[in-house]
N, C-alpha and C positions, 0 to 999 in steps of 0.2 A: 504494500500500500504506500509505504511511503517512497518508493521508486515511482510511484507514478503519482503523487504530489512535487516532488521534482520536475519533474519532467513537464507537468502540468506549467511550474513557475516558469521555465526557461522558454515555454511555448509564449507565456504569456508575456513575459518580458521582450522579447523579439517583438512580439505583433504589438505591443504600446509603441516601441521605440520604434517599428516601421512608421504604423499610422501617427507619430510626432512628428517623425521627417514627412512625411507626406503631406500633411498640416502647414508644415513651414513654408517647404518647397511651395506650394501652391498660394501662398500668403507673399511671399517674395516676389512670384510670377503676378500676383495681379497687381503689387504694389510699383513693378515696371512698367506695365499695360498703363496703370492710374498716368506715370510720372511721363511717359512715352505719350499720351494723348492729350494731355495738357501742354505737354511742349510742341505739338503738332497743332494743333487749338491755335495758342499761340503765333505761330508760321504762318498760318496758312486761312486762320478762317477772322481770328479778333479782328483785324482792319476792317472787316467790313459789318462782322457781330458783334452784338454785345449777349448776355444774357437773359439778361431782365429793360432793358431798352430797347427802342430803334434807335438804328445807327446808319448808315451807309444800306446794310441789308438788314431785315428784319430779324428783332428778337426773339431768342429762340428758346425761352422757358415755356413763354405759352407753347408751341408749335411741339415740343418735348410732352410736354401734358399731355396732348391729343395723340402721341405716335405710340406705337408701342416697344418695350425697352429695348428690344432684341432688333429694331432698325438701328438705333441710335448708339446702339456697341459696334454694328458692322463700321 
C-alpha cells in the first residue's frame, strides 16, 4: 500500500508542476499578444482612432460593443 501512495505523490507532483508551467507559459504568451497589439494599435491605427472619441476615423469602443470578440482579436 504504501508503494503505491508513493507513487501516487510522484504522479501527482509531475502533473501540478506540468499544469504550472502550462499556466505560465500560456500567461506569458498572451501577455506578448497584449504588448504586440498595442504596439501595432499604436503604428498603424491611433493616427486616425481614438477609443472613446472621433478623431480622423471613427471611434471604436462603440463599434467594439456591437462586434463580437472573436472579430476584434483576429
Amino acid at each position: 500500500m504504501r508503494n503505491i501512495s508513493l507513487k501516487f505523490k510522484k504522479v501527482w507532483k509531475s502533473a501540478f508542476v506540468f499544469a504550472s508551467l502550462s499556466f505560465l507559459i500560456v500567461t506569458v504568451t498572451q501577455a506578448q499578444d497584449l504588448v504586440e497589439g498595442k504596439t501595432l494599435f499604436k503604428s498603424k491605427c491611433a493616427s486616425c482612432h481614438a477609443l472613446d472619441h472621433e478623431s480622423t476615423g471613427p471611434a471604436l469602443t462603440p463599434k467594439l460593443n456591437e462586434l463580437d470578440e472573436a472579430w476584434a482579436i483576429k
